[in-house]
N, C-alpha and C positions, 0 to 999 in steps of 0.2 A: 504494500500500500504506500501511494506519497499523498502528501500532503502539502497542498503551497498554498501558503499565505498570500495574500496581494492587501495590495493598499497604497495608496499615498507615501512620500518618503516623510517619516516619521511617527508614520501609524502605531506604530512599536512591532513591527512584524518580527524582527529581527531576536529582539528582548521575549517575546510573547514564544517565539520556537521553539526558543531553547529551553523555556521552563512547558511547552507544551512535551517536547519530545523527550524529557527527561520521567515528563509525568506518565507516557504511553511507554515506554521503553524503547525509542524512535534514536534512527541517528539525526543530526541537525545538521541544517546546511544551508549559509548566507549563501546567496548566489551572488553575489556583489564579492564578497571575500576569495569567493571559487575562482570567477575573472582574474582579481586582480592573482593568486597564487599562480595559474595555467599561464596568465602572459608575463608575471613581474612588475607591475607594473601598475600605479592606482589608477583607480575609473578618469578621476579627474584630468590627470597627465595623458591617457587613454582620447579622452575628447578633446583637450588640447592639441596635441601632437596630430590626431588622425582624423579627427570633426567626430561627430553626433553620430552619421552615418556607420562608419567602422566600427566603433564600439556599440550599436546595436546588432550589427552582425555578427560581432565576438558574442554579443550577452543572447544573440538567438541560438546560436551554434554550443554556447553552455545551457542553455534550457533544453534544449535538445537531447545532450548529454544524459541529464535528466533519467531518463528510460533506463540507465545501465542501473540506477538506483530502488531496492527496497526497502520500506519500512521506515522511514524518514520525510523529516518534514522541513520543508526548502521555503526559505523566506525568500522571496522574487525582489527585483530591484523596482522600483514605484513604478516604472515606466513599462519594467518587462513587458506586459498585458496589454500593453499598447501598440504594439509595432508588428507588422507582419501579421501572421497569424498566431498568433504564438498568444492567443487567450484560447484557441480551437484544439493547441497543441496540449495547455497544460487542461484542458479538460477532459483529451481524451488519456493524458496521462494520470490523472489522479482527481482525488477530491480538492476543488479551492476553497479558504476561506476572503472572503472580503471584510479587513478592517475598519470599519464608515469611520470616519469623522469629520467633524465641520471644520471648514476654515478656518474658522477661528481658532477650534484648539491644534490646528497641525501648526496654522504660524504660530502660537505662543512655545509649541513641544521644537519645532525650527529656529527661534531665532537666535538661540545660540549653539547653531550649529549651520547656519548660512555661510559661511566663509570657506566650509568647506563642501558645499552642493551646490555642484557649476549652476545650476538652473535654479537657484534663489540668491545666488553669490553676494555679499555684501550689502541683500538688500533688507533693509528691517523696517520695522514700524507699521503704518499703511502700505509703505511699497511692497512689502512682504508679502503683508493680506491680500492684496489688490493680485499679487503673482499667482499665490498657492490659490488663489480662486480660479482664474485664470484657467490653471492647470488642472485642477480639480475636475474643473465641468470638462474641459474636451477630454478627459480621461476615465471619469467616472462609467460613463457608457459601455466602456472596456469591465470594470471592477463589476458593474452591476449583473453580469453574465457568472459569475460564481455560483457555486452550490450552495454556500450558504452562509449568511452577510451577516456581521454582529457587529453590535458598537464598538469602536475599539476606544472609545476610553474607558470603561471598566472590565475589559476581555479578560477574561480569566481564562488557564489552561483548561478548567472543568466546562465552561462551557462551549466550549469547540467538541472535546470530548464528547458530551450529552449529543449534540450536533450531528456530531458524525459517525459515533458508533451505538449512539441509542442510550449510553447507560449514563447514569447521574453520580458521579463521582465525589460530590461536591462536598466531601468529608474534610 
């Protein structure tokens, strides 16, 4: 079985896997961390050096990958779900969850970590809000094709759990 998170960058998908997979007995897997381990090299430097285009083809070609994996649960990069087809790929690979959250609380969970996410970079305040909105709506369309959507500001690993394997763990 896999499991991918999706969501907005900041959603906590990242943080939310690792205490999911550790709760199923699941191995965990950034896909963002996986890129940067296979080529050397950070996502950021990655779109610098090579544009937008090449490192989505890197980050398809790791989703991809994907398939050699079971039993684990893979945090996607915000956009993965966005590009190509690759929300068709990770459904018919495994079960998604979608992380919701409003604007509002992804730029409050972002603003001090914009410096380092080329596609919010150095922006804060209103320009921040005004961004993660932005991006939210032309991407949400993508996220809202999941199996099955929770709030991600109170996600607990129990309730993904309940979700997706039926039982209520929430001991």
């Amino acid at each position: 079985m896999r499991i991918f998170l999706i969501g907005f960058m900041g959603s906590g998908k990242s943080s939310l896997g690792k205490r999911l997979a550790r709760r199923v007995g699941f191995d965990f897997l950034d896909l963002d961390n996986f890129i940067e381990e296979k080529t050397s090299k950070k996502i950021p430097n990655i779109i610098e050096n090579n544009g937008e285009d090449v490192f989505r083809q890197i980050e398809r070609d790791a989703l991809l990958s994907m398939s050699d994996y079971d039993n684990i649960i893979i945090a996607t990069g915000g956009g993965t779900p966005c590009f190509f087809d690759n929300m068709d790929s990770i459904l018919k690979m495994g079960t998604s969850v979608y992380l919701k959250m409003s604007p509002a609380s992804l730029a409050k969970r972002l603003q001090d970590s914009n410096h380092i996410r080329p596609l919010i970079k150095n922006k804060t305040g209103k320009e921040l809000h005004e961004k993660v909105t932005e991006l939210l709506n032309q991407r949400e369309h993508h996220y809202l094709r999941a199996n099955c959507i929770i709030k991600g500001e109170n996600a607990k690993p129990e309730h993904i759990i309940s979700l997706i394997f039926g039982q209520d763990l929430s001991f």
